[in-house]
C-alpha positions as CSV (number, residue, x, y, z in Angstrom):
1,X,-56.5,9.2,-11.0
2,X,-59.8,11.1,-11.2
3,X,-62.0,10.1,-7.9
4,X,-64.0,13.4,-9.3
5,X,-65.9,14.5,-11.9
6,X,-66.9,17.5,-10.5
7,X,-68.6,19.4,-8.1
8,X,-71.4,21.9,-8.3
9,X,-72.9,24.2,-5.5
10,X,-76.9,23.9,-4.9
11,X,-79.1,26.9,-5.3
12,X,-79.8,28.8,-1.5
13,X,-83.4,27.2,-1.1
14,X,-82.0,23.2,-1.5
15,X,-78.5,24.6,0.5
16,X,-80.8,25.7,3.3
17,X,-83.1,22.5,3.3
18,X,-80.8,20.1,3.4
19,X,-77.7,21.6,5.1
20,X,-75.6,21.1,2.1
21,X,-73.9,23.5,0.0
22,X,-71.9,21.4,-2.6
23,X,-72.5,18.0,-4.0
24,X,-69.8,16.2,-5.6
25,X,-70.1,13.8,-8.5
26,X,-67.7,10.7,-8.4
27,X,-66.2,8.8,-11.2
28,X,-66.9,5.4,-10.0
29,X,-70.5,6.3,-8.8
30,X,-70.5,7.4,-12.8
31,X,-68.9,4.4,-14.1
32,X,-71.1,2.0,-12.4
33,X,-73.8,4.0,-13.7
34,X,-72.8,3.8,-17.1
35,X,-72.1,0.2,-16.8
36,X,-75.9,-1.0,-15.4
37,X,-77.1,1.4,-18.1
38,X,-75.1,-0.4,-20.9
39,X,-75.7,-4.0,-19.3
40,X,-79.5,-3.3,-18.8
41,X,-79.9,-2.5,-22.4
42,X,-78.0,-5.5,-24.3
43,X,-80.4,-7.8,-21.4
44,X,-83.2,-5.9,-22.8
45,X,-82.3,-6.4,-26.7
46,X,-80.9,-9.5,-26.1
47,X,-84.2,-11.1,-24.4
48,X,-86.3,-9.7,-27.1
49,X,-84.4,-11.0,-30.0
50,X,-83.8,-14.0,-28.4
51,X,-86.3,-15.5,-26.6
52,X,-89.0,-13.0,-27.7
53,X,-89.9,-11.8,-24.5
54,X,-90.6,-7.5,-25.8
55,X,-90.2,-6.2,-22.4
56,X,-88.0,-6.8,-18.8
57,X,-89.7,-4.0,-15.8
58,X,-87.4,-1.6,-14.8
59,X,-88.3,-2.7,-11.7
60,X,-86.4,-6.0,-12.1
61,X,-83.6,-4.0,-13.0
62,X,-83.7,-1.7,-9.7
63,X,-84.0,-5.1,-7.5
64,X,-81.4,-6.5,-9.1
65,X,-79.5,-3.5,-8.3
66,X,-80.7,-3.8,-4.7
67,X,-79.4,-7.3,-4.3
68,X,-76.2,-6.4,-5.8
69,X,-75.5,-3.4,-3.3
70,X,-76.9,-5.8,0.1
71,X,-74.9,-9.0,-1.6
72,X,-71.5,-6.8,-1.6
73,X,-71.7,-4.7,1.3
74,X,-72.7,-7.6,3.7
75,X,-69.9,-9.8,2.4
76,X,-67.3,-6.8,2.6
77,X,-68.3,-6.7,6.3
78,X,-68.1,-10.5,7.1
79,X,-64.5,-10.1,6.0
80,X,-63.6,-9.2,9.2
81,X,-67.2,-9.6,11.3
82,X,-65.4,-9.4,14.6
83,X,-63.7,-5.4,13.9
84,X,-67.8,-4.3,13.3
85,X,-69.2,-6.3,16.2
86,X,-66.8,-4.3,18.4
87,X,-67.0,-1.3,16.7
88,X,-70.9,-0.9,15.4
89,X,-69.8,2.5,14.0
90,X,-67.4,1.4,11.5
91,X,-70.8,-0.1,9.7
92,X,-71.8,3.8,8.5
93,X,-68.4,5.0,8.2
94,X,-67.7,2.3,5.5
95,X,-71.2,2.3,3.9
96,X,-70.6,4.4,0.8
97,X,-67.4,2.0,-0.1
98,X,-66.4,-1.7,0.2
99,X,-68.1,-3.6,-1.4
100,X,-67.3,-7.5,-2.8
101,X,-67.9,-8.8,-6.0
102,X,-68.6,-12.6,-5.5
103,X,-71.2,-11.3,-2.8
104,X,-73.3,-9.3,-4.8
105,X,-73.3,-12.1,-7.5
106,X,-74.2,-15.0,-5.1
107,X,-77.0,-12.5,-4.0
108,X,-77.7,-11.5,-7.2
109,X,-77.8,-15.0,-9.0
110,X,-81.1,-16.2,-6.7
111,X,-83.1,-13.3,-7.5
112,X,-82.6,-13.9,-11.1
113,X,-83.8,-17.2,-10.9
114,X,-86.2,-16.9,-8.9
115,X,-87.9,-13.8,-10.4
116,X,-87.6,-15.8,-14.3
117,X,-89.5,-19.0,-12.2
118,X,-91.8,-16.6,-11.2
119,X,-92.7,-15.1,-14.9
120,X,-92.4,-18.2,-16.5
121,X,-88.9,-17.2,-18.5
122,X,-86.5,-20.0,-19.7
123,X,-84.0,-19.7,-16.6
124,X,-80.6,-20.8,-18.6
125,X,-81.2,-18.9,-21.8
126,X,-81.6,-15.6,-20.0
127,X,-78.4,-16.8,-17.5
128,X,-76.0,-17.0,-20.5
129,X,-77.5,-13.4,-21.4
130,X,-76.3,-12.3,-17.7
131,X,-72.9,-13.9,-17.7
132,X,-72.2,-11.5,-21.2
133,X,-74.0,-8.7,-19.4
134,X,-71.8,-9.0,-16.3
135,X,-68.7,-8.9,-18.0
136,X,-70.2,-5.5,-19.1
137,X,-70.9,-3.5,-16.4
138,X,-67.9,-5.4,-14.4
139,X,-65.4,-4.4,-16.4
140,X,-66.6,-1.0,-16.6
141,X,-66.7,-0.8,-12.8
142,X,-62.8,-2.2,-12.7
143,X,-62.4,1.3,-14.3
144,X,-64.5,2.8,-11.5
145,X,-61.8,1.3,-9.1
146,X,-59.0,2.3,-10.9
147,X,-60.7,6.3,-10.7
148,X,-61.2,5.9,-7.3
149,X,-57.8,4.3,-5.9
150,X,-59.2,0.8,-4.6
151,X,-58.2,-2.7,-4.9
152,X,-54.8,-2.0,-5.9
153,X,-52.6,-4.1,-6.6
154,X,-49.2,-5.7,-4.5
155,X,-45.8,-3.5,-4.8
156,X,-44.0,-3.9,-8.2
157,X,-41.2,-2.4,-10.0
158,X,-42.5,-3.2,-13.7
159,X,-43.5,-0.8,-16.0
160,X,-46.8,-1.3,-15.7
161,X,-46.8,0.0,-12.0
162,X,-48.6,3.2,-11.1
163,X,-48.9,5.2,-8.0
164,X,-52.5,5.6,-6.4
165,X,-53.3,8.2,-3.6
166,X,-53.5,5.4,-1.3
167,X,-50.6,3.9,-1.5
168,X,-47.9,6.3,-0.1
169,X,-46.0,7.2,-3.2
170,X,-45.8,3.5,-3.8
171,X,-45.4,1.8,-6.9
172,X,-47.8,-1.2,-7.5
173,X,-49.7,-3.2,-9.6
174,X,-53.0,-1.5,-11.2
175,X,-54.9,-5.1,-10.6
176,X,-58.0,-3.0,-11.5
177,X,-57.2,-2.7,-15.1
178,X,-55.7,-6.6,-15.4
179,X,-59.1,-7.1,-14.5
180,X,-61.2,-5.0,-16.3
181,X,-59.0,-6.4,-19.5
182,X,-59.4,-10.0,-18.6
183,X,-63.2,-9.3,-18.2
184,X,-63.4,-8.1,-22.1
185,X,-61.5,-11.1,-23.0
186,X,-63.8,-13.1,-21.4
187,X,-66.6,-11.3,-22.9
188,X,-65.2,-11.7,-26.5
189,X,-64.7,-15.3,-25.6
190,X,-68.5,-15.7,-24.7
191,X,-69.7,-14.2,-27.9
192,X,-67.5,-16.3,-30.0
193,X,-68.3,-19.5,-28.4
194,X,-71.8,-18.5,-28.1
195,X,-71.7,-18.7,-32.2
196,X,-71.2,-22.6,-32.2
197,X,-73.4,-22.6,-28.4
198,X,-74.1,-26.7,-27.6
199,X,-76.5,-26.4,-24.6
200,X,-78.6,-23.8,-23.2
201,X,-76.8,-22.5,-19.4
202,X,-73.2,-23.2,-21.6
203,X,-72.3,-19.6,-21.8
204,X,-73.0,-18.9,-17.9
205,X,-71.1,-22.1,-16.6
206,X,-68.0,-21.1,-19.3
207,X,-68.1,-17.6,-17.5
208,X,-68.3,-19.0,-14.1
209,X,-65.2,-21.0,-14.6
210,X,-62.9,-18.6,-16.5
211,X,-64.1,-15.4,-14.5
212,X,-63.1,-17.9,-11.3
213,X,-59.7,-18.9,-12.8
214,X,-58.5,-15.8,-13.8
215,X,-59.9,-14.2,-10.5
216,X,-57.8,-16.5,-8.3
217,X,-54.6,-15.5,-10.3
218,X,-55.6,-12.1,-9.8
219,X,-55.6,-12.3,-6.1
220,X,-51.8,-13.3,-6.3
221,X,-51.2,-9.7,-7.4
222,X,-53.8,-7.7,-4.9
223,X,-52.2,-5.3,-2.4
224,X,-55.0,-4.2,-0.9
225,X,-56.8,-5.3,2.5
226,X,-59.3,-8.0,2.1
227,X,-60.4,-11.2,3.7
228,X,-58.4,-14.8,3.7
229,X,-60.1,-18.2,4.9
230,X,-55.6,-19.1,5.3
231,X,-53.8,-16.1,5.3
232,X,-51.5,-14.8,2.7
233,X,-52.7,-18.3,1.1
234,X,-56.0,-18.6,0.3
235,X,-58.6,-15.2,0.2
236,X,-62.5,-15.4,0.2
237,X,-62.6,-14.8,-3.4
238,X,-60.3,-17.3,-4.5
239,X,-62.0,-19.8,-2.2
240,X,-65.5,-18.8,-3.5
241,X,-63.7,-19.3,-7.0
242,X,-62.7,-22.6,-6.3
243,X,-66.3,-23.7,-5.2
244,X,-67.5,-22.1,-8.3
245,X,-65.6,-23.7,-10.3
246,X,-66.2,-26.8,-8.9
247,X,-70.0,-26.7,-9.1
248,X,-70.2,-24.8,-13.0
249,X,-67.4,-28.1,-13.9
250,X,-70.0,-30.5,-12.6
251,X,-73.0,-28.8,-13.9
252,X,-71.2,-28.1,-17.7
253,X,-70.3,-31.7,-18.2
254,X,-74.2,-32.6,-16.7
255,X,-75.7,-30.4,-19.4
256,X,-73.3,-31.1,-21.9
257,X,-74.1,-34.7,-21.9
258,X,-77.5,-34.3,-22.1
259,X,-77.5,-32.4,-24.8
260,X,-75.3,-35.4,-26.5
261,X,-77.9,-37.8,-25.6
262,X,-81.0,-36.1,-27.4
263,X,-78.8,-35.8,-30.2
264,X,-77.9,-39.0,-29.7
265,X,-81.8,-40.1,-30.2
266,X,-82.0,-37.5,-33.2
């Protein structure tokens, strides 16, 4: 694994301000970076070419961003709410890692709507333009994971098993990069459907439901610590997936016959 990039020492005058002599530059802080940059673009490009709108603020981006980080870090500490309530500490120690995925979306999601409302943009158009732009910068930050040592996967003696500096010389699954492949699949999935597209919101729901369903099998071969609603049975994210995928079901076949009806009247 590389956790690091590298580090680099600060001249005497910032050393001297700030109490700090070396700063260290992190793969997954890198990653993530990478994978906003790459995401932010195709939104941009995408939203131009399709629905002609020449430019997105940067300032969306950032807020998006924002959301993402409260989203995730607020549902990594209601995994366990009780451990923080009687230890307030632990909140700082853990604030530069932990975060969850679905939480950031669910946060995420609303502001996106809300903000395209606001401007007058076609909400479902520019959702199935997010659901391709999440798989981006998601699996990209799988990779981040997999640099740093987290969400690891469950003891295994195939030959896919690798040992991470966090679990004791032990051999287990690397879940991050199951994930990070099934999220390209995904993404090659949405492109091609997206060719023969039926409805406007299609691509987003279709990502809801496989990201979900794949998610949930995922879970069976996690390792690490996380939250269950039953344990050992049932974990937040699998749970979350299961809602999901019951709303994006009931909202795909909504849309989908609506959009045979007006052909229908064609």
């Amino acid at each position: 694994m590389f956790p690091k990039l590298f580090d680099f020492s600060l001249p005497d005058f910032f050393s001297n301000l700030f109490g700090i002599e070396q700063v260290t530059i992190f793969t997954y802080a890198v990653l993530i970076a990478l994978g906003s940059l790459f995401a932010g673009l195709y939104t941009k490009w995408r939203a131009k070419k399709e629905l002609g709108i020449k430019n997105l603020p940067s300032t969306f981006f950032y807020m998006i961003f924002i959301a993402g980080f409260v989203g995730g870090k607020l549902f990594f500490y209601l995994q366990d709410p009780l451990l923080y309530i009687q230890k307030p500490s632990l909140l700082l120690d853990n604030f530069s890692g932990g975060f969850v995925f679905y939480g950031s979306f669910i946060v995420i999601i609303p502001y996106i709507i809300w903000y395209l409302k606001k401007h007058d943009i076609s909400v479902l158009p520019m959702l199935d333009i997010f659901a391709i732009t999440t798989t981006i910068v998601h699996a990209i930050g799988r990779l981040g994971c997999f640099s740093a040592g987290c969400c690891y996967g469950s003891p295994t003696e195939s030959d896919f098993g690798i040992i991470f500096p966090t679990t004791n010389n032990i051999v287990v699954h690397p879940t991050q990069l199951y994930e990070s492949t099934m999220l390209i699949g995904i993404m090659i999935i949405l492109l091609i459907i997206k060719k023969h597209q039926q409805f406007k919101g299609q691509l987003f729901l279709i990502y809801l439901i496989l990201y979900a369903f794949g998610r949930g099998i995922l879970e069976l071969f996690r390792g690490d610590e996380r939250g269950f609603i039953i344990n050992d049975i049932l974990s937040h994210s699998q749970f979350i997936g299961l809602c999901l995928i019951l709303v994006a079901t009931y909202f795909y076949y909504r849309f989908f016959n609506q959009s045979n009806l007006q052909i229908t009247k064609t």
